[in-house]
N, C-alpha and C positions, 0 to 999 in steps of 0.2 A: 317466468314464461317470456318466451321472446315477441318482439312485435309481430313477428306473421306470424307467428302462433296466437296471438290475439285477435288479428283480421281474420284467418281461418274458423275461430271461435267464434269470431260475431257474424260469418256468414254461414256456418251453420245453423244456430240459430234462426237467422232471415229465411232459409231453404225449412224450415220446420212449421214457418207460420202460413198460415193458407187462409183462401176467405171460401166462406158458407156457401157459394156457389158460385156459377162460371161469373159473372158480368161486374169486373172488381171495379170497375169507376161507379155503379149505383153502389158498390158492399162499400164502399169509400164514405158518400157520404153517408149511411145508414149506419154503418159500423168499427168504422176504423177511423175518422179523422177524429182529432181531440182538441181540445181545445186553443193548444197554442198552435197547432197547425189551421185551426179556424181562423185565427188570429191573423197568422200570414197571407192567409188565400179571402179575408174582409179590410183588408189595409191598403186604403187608394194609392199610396204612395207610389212611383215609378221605380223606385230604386229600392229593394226588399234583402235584405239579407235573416239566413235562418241561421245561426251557428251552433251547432249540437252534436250533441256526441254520436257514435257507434251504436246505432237501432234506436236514435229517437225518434225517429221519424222524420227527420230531415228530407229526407230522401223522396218518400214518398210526394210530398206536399209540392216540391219541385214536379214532380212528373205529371202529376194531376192540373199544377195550375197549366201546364205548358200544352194538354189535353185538353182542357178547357178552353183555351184560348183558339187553339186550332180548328176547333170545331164548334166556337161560338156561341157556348153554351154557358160560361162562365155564370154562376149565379149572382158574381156579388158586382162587377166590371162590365162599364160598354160593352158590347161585342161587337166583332167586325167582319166582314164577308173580306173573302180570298184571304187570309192570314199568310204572312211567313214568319216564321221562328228558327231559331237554332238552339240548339243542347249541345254546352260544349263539357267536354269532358278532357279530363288531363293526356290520356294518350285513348287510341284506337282500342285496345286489348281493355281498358277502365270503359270507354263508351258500350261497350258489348255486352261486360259484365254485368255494369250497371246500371246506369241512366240508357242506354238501349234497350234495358230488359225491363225495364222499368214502362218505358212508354210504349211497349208492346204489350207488357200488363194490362193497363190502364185504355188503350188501344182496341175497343172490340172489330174483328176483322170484317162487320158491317158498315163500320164508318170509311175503310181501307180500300182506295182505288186503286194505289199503286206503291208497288215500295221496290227504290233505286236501289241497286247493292254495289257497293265499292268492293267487295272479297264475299264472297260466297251464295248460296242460291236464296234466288226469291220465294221458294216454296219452304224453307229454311231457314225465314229471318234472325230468326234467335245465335245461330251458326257462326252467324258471318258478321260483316260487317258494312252495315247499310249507311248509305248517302242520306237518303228522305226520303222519305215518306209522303203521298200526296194522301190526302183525305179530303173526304165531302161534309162540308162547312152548313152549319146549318142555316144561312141563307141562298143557300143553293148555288152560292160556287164552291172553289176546289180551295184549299189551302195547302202550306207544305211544312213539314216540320224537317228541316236538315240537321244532318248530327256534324260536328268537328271537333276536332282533337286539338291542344296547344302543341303537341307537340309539332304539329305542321307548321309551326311559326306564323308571323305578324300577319305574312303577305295572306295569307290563304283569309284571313279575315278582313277584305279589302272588299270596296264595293259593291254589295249588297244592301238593299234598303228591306228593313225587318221593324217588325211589330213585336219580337220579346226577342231576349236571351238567359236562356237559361245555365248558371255557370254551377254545375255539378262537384263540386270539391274550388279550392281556390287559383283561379287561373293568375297566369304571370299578368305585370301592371300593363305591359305594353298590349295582350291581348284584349285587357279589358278596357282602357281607353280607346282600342280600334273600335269595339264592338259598340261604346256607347255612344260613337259616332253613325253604327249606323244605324241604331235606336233612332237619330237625331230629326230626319223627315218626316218619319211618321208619329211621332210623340209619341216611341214604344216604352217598353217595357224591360227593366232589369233585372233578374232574382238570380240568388247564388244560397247554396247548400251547401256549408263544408264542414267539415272537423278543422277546427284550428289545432296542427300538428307542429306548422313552421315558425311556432315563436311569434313575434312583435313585426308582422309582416306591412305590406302598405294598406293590408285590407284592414290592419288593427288603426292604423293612422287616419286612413279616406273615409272608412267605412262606421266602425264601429264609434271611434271619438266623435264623431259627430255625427250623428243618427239622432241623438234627443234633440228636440227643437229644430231639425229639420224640416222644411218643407217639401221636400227631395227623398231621404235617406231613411232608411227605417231599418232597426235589428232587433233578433227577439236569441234567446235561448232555450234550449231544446236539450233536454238530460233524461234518464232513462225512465225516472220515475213522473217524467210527462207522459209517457207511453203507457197506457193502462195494460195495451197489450202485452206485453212482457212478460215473462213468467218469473214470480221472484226472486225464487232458487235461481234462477239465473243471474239475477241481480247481483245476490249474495256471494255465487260464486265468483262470477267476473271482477265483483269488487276484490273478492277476498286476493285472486290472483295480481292484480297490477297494483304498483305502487302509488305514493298519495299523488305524485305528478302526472305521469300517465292518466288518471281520476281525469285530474283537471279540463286536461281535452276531450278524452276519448269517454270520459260518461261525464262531464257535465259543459263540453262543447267550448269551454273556456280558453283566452287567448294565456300565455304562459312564457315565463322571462324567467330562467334561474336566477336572474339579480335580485328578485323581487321586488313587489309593491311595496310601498312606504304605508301605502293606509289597505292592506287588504282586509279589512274590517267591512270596507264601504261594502254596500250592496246597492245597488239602483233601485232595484227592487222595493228595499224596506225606508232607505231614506232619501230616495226622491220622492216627492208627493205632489198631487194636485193643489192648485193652487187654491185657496180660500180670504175671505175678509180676516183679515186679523184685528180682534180687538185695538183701540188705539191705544188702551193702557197698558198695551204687551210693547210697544213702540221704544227701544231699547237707541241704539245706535247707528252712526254709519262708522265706516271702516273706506278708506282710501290708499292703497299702493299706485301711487303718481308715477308715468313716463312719460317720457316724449316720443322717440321710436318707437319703444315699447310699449305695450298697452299701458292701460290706465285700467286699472279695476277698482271697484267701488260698490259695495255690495251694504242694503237696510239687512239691519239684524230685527230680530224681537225676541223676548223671552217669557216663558206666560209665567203660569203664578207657581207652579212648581219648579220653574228652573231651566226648560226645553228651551232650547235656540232654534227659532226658523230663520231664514237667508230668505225674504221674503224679495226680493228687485236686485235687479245686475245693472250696472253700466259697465260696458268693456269696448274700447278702442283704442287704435295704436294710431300713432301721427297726427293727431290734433291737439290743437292750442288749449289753451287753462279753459281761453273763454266756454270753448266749445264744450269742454268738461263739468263748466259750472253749469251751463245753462239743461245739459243731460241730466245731469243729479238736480237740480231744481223742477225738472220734470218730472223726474220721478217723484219727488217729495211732496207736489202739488195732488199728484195723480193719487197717491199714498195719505194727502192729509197728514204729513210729516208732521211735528211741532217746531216750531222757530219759533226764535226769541222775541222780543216787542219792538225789534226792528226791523224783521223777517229775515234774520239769518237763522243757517241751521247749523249745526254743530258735529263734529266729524274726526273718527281717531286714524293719524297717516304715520307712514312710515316715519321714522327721525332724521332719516339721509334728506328728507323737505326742506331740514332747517339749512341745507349746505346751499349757496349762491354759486351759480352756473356762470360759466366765464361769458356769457352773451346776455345776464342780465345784473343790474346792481339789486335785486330782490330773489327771496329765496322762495321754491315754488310754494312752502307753507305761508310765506305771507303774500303774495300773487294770492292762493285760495279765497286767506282773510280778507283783503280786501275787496275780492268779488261776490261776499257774503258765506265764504262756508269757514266759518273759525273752526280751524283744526289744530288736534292737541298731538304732537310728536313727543310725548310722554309716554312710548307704549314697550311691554315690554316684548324682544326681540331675540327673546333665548330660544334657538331652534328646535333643540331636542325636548324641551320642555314643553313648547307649545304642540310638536306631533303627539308626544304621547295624555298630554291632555285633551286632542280631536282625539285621536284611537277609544282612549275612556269614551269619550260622549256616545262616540257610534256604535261602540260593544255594549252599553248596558242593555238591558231589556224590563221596560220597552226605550227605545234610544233617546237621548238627550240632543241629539241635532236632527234637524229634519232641513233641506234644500227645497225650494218650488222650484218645478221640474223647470221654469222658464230661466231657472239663472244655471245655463248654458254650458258659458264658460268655466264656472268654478267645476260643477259637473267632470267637463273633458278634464280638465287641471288634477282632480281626484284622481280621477282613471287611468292619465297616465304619469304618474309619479311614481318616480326608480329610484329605489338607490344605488348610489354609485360608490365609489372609489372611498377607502377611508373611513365608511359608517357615514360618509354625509349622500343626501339625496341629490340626483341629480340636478342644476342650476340652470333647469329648461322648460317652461309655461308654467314659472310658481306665480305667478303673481296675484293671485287669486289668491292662493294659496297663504300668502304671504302674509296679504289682510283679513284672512281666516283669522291666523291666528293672532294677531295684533285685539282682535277683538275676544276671544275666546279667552287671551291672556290677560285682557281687563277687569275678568271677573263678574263679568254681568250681573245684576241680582235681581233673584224673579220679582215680575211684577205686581206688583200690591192694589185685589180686586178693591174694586171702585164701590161702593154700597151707596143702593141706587135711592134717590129724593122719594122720602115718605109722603107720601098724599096726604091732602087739609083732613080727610078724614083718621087716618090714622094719628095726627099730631092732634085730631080732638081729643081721639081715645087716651094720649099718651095726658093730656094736659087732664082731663075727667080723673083719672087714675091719679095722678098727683095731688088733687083736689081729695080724693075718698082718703090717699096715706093720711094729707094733712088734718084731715076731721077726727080719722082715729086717732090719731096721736096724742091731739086736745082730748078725745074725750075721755083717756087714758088717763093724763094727770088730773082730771076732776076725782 
């Protein structure tokens, strides 16, 4: 089946599903939002991204929140009197289809004072092609939601001061840097809906790589069997027709590289995790890949008693001095209750390129470390292909033998975008994380061995009483 034979498919579908009666923003939330669109529309964050496939509901959650907001009713968010918003869509002909029809859905013509039209009548909205829309804000001013197109280029997105933008599929970079300047006065609001169709775009680089641990940035995914609404046989059939690529984006929203991923095993999902206490007897190693330009990554391992690896703490910077490195990693270590030796140093496995001396110092960065207290052992092994396909094992078993705390960042993005390139080798671009993954993984960890906790004076009576009864029987055995 061809691609517009697939669009065609999935908006018929969309044209089939109807809500239980007229008023769809209350059948919204009584009956149609689910839960990862709950998700999106309870997430303070300013900057929202939903990426999901073809009738996940992507769509919808966009139109509701951009509802919400104009009429100040938002459940989960401040609300603001006189609101302005924009809904940009990719061209005029997609704004009409879509995300226009969309927010006249959602839209009841009670809230509706006025609606501009750019092409066709205002008794007609759905027809044409409407400017904005004024509406009555529920503190009793007016609000406006405008619609624009990228294809009207940069300029048309100049000068305006807005409280959201809603970006309906994925807008060009230049559009959405205008737009989140003019977010920038009122401390607005950014959300974007799209199918990731266009490959390793700049929304997979700004947006998606760094979303976790964000204070700013937030993305969730959205596939068809989030949609309870769905009909299955639909499911079944729309899978049965596209191939396993096509899948990727268009039902499960996913960004997509024919070079592929070097670890597509990983899921964020299953092995990023919250963070927790970790035993100190799980207290395994550190791991350092040293730069100077380049970052410096340095990440505490642990491994519990059957063998699992947590990345329990990150250090990651670029352009700073050993000192400055040493004294990060000794914060962590403090903060962590690391173990150091009886001098207070800690102990630390780095790349072996450490051992090499740098033409601006007569010491080499492994002993620069030593001497600053972290003895590190450039004994590690550095066989590439060996160590990916020992992380691939970890993250494929089930249940998985590596687990990430979601606050170590950097290794995170490093996982996520990791290519292979040219040759069968990966590409030579944000491993360094990576790097000292596997240096530690290739050490061989071994799980750690439970602690068996101090018996109380009453028990050690019991134990020393009991010894006493063997010893009497025994005597009274050879009488």
């Amino acid at each position: 089946m061809k691609d517009g034979e697939i669009v065609e498919k999935l908006l018929q579908i969309e044209r089939e599903q109807h809500f239980r009666d007229g008023d769809a923003l209350k059948n919204y939330n009584r009956f149609v939002v689910h839960e990862k669109q709950m998700a999106f529309h309870k997430c303070p964050k300013r900057n929202r991204w939903v990426f999901g496939g073809n009738r996940s509901g992507k769509t919808e959650c966009g139109a509701v929140e951009s509802v919400w907001m104009a009429l100040g009713i938002h459940p989960y968010r401040k609300n603001r009197d006189n609101v302005f918003g924009w809904v940009v869509s990719l061209t005029q002909q997609v704004q009409r289809d879509v995300a226009q029809a969309k927010i006249l859905k959602y839209l009841a013509p009670r809230y509706i004072v006025d609606i501009i039209m750019r092409e066709g009548k205002k008794s007609s909205p759905e027809y044409g092609i409407i400017d904005h829309i004024v509406v009555r804000n529920a503190f009793g001013g007016l609000s406006k939601i405008g619609f624009k197109s990228c294809d009207q280029g940069r300029e048309k997105f100049q000068g305006a001061s807005l409280d959201f933008v809603w970006f309906d599929e994925e807008p060009p970079k230049d559009v959405y840097d205008e737009c989140k300047m003019r977010v920038f006065d009122k401390v607005g609001d950014i959300f974007g809906t799209m199918t990731p169709l266009k490959g390793l775009t700049w929304v997979y680089d700004e947006i998606e790589l760094n979303s976790l641990g964000s204070n700013e940035v937030w993305c969730e995914y959205m596939e068809w069997a989030d949609n309870p609404f769905l009909d299955k046989h639909e499911i079944d059939f729309m899978t049965s027709i596209m191939s396993a690529d096509e899948q990727k984006s268009r039902r499960y929203g996913k960004f997509f590289s024919g070079e592929g991923l070097v670890y597509p095993e990983f899921d964020a999902n299953v092995h990023v995790i919250e963070p927790f206490r970790v035993p100190r007897e799980w207290y395994s190693n550190i791991s350092i890949d040293p730069g100077l330009n380049n970052p410096t990554s340095c990440h505490f391992y642990a491994v519990d008693f059957d063998g699992t690896i947590y990345v329990v703490a990150e250090h990651y910077a670029a352009g700073k001095s050993i000192d400055y490195h040493v004294e990060k990693i000794f914060d962590i270590a403090t903060r962590l209750d690391w173990p150091k030796d009886s001098k207070g140093r800690l102990y630390a496995l780095i790349d072996s390129a450490a051992n090499q001396r740098t033409l601006s110092s007569e010491k080499s960065v492994a002993e620069l470390f030593s001497e600053k207290g972290i003895l590190v052992n450039t004994n590690v092994n550095k066989d590439l292909y060996s160590g990916i396909q020992r992380i691939k094992s970890l993250f494929c078993q089930k249940p998985p033998k590596l687990y990430i705390f979601k606050t170590c960042t950097n290794l995170i993005r490093e996982i996520k975008s990791y290519w292979w390139g040219k040759n069968d080798r990966p590409k030579k671009v944000d491993d360094h994380a990576l790097d000292e993954l596997r240096y530690f993984v290739m050490s061989q960890p071994a799980p750690s061995v439970p602690v068996k906790e101090p018996k109380s004076e009453i028990s050690l009576d019991k134990e020393r009483l009991l010894r006493s009864v063997i010893r009497q029987n025994k005597w009274m055995n050879k009488l």
